[in-house]
C-alpha positions in Angstrom: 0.0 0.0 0.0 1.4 3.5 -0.9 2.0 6.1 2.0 0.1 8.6 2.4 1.1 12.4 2.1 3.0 13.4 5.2 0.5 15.5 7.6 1.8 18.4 8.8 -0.6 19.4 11.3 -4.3 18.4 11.9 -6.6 21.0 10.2 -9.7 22.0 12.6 -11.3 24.5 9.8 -13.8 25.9 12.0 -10.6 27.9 14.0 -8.6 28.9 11.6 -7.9 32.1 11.4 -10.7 33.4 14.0 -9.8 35.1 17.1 -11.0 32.8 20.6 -12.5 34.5 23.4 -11.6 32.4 26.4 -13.2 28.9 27.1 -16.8 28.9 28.2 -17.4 33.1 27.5 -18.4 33.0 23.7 -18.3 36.4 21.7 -21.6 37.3 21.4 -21.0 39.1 18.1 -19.4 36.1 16.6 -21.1 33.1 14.5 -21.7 29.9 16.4 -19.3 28.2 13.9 -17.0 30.7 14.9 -17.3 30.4 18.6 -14.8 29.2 21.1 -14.8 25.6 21.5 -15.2 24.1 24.8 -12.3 23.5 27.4 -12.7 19.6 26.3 -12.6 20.1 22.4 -9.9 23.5 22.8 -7.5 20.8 25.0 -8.0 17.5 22.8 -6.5 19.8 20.1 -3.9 20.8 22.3 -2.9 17.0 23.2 -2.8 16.3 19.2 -0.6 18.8 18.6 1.5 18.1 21.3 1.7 14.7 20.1 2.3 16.1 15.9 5.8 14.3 16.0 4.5 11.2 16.8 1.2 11.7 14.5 3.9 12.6 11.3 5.7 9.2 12.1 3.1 7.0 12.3 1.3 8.4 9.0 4.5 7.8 7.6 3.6 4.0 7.2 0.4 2.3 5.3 -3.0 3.2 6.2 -5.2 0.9 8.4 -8.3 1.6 6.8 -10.2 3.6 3.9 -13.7 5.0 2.8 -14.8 5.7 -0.4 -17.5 8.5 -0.6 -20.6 8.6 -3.3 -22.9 10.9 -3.7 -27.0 9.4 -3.3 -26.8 9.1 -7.6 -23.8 6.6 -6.8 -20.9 8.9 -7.9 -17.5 9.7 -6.4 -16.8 12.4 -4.0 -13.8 11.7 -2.3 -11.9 8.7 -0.5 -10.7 9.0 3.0 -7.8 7.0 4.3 -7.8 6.1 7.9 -4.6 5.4 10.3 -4.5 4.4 14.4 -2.3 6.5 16.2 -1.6 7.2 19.9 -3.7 10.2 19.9 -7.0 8.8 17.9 -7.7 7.9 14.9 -6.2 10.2 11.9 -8.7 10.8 9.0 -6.9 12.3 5.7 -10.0 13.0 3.5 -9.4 14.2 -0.3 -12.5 15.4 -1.9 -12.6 15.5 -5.6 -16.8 16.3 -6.9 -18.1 17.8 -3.4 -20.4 20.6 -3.3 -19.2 23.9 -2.4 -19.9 25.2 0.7 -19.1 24.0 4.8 -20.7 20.6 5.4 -20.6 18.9 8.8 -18.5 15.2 8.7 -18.9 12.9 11.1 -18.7 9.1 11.8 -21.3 7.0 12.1 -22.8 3.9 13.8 -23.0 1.3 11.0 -21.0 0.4 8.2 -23.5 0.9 5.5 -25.4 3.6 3.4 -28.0 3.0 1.4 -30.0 4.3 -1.0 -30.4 7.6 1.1 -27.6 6.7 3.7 -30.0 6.4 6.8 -28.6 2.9 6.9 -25.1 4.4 8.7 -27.5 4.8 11.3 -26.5 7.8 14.0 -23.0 9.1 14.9 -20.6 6.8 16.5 -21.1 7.1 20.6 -24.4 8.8 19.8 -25.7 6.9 23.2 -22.7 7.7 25.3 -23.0 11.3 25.4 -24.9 14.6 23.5 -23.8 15.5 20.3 -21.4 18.7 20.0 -18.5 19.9 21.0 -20.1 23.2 21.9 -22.1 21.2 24.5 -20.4 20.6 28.1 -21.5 16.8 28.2 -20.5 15.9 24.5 -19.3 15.1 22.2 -20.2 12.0 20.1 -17.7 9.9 19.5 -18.3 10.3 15.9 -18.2 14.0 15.7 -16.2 16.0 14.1 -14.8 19.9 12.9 -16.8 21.0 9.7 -14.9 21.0 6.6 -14.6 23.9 4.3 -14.8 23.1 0.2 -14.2 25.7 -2.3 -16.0 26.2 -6.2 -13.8 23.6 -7.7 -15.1 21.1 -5.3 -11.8 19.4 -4.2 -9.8 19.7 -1.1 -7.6 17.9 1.4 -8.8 17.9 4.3 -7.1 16.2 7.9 -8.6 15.9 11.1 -8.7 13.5 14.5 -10.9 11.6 15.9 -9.8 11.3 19.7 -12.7 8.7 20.7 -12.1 6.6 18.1 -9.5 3.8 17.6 -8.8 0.9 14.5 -6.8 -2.2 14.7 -3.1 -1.3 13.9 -2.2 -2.5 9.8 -0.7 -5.7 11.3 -4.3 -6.7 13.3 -3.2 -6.0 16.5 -5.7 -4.0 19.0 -4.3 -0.7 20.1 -5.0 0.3 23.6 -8.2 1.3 25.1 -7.2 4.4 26.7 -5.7 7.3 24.7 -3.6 8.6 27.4 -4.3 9.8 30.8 -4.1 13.6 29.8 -6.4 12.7 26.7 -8.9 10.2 27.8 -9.3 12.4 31.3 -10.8 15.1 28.7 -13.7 13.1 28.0 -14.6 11.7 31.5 -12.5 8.9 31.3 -14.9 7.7 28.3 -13.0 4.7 26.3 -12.1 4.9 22.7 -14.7 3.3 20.4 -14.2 0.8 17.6 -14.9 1.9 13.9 -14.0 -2.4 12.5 -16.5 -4.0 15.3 -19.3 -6.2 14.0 -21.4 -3.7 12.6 -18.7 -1.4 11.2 -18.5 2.1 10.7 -18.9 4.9 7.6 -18.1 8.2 7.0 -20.9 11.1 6.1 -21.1 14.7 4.6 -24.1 16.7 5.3 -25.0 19.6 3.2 -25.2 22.0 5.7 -22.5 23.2 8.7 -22.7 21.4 12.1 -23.5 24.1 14.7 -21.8 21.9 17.5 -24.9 21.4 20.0 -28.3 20.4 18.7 -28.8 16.6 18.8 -28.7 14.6 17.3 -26.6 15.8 14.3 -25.7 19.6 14.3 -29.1 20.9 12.3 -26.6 20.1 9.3 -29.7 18.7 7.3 -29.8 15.8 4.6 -27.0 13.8 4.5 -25.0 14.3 0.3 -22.2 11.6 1.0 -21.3 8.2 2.7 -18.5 5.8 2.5 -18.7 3.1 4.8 -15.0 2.4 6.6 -12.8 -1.2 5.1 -9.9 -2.3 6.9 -7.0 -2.8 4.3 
């Protein structure tokens, strides 16, 4: 299996280049997708970049898993490739026919999609918590920063997914907990398998995720789905 391009820094879209007002005061003459995450989300981000040496090296090596993503008509949007590290699991997404506009991404439950993807059932952890990272008792396991896509419809996208884990490339299970520092940001919650039984699968809605409203952002009908295959 190729390697993928070396990541040099995990893109969380929905900060860049906005100013935060300190944890738990949001500005309120700024956007709620412009808001200042939450201690827990604001601090996981902290840990993964902490940890950036470690996430370069290990994306050095072959992914662990990928997702291709169709549109409801059946045709391509992007492919995602998937890699366990110490900090979560590291999703490189490149999009090649996805609508302009911010869409909310997030994993979910089942590993299947369907004519209308309702079959990848609700976000990954969806019973363990409330959805958002904007709400103090969340997030899902499964959620995740909104991605930006320009006009041309292709980007690169990478982002983490703390509370989730995948069997390493050679089939052995990492560990539960992502660290002390880490899993002590989510209540001690345990990381959450995306290659169980029932599988996982990746999904673009074609609206922005607002970070609180359950179950799924307000982020409306969901425009892609690729259910996650271990390589």
């Amino acid at each position: 299996m190729a390697s993928p391009r070396r990541a040099t820094h995990i893109q969380c879209n929905d900060t860049a280049g906005a100013a935060l007002p300190p944890a738990g005061k949001p500005n309120p003459e700024t956007p709620m997708t412009r808001r200042a995450l939450p201690v827990t989300l604001t601090a996981s981000l902290a840990v993964a970049a902490a940890m950036g040496a470690t996430l370069v090296a290990d994306a050095a090596r072959a992914q662990d898993a990928t997702a291709k993503l169709l549109s409801p008509e059946g045709n391509p949007v992007g492919v995602a490739s998937l890699y366990n590290t110490p900090a979560g699991v590291l999703i490189e997404l490149e999009l090649t026919e996805a609508p302009e506009g911010t869409h909310a991404f997030h994993i979910h439950e089942t590993g299947a999609c369907g004519p209308d993807f309702s079959a990848a059932g609700g976000h990954l952890g969806v019973d363990a918590a409330p959805h958002g990272f904007l709400n103090e008792a969340g997030p899902h396991a499964g959620d995740l920063p909104n991605i930006h896509v320009p006009e041309s419809g292709q980007a690169m996208i990478s982002t983490l997914a703390p509370l989730a884990k995948l069997p390493d490339s050679d089939g052995e299970s990492p560990a539960e907990a992502i660290g002390d520092s880490a899993q002590s940001l989510f209540g001690g919650r345990a990381r959450l398998p995306l290659l169980d039984a029932d599988g996982a699968a990746l999904v673009i809605h074609m609206g922005p995720d607002d970070y609180q409203t359950d179950p799924a952002g307000a982020a409306g009908e969901r425009i892609a789905c690729g259910v996650i295959e271990a390589l």
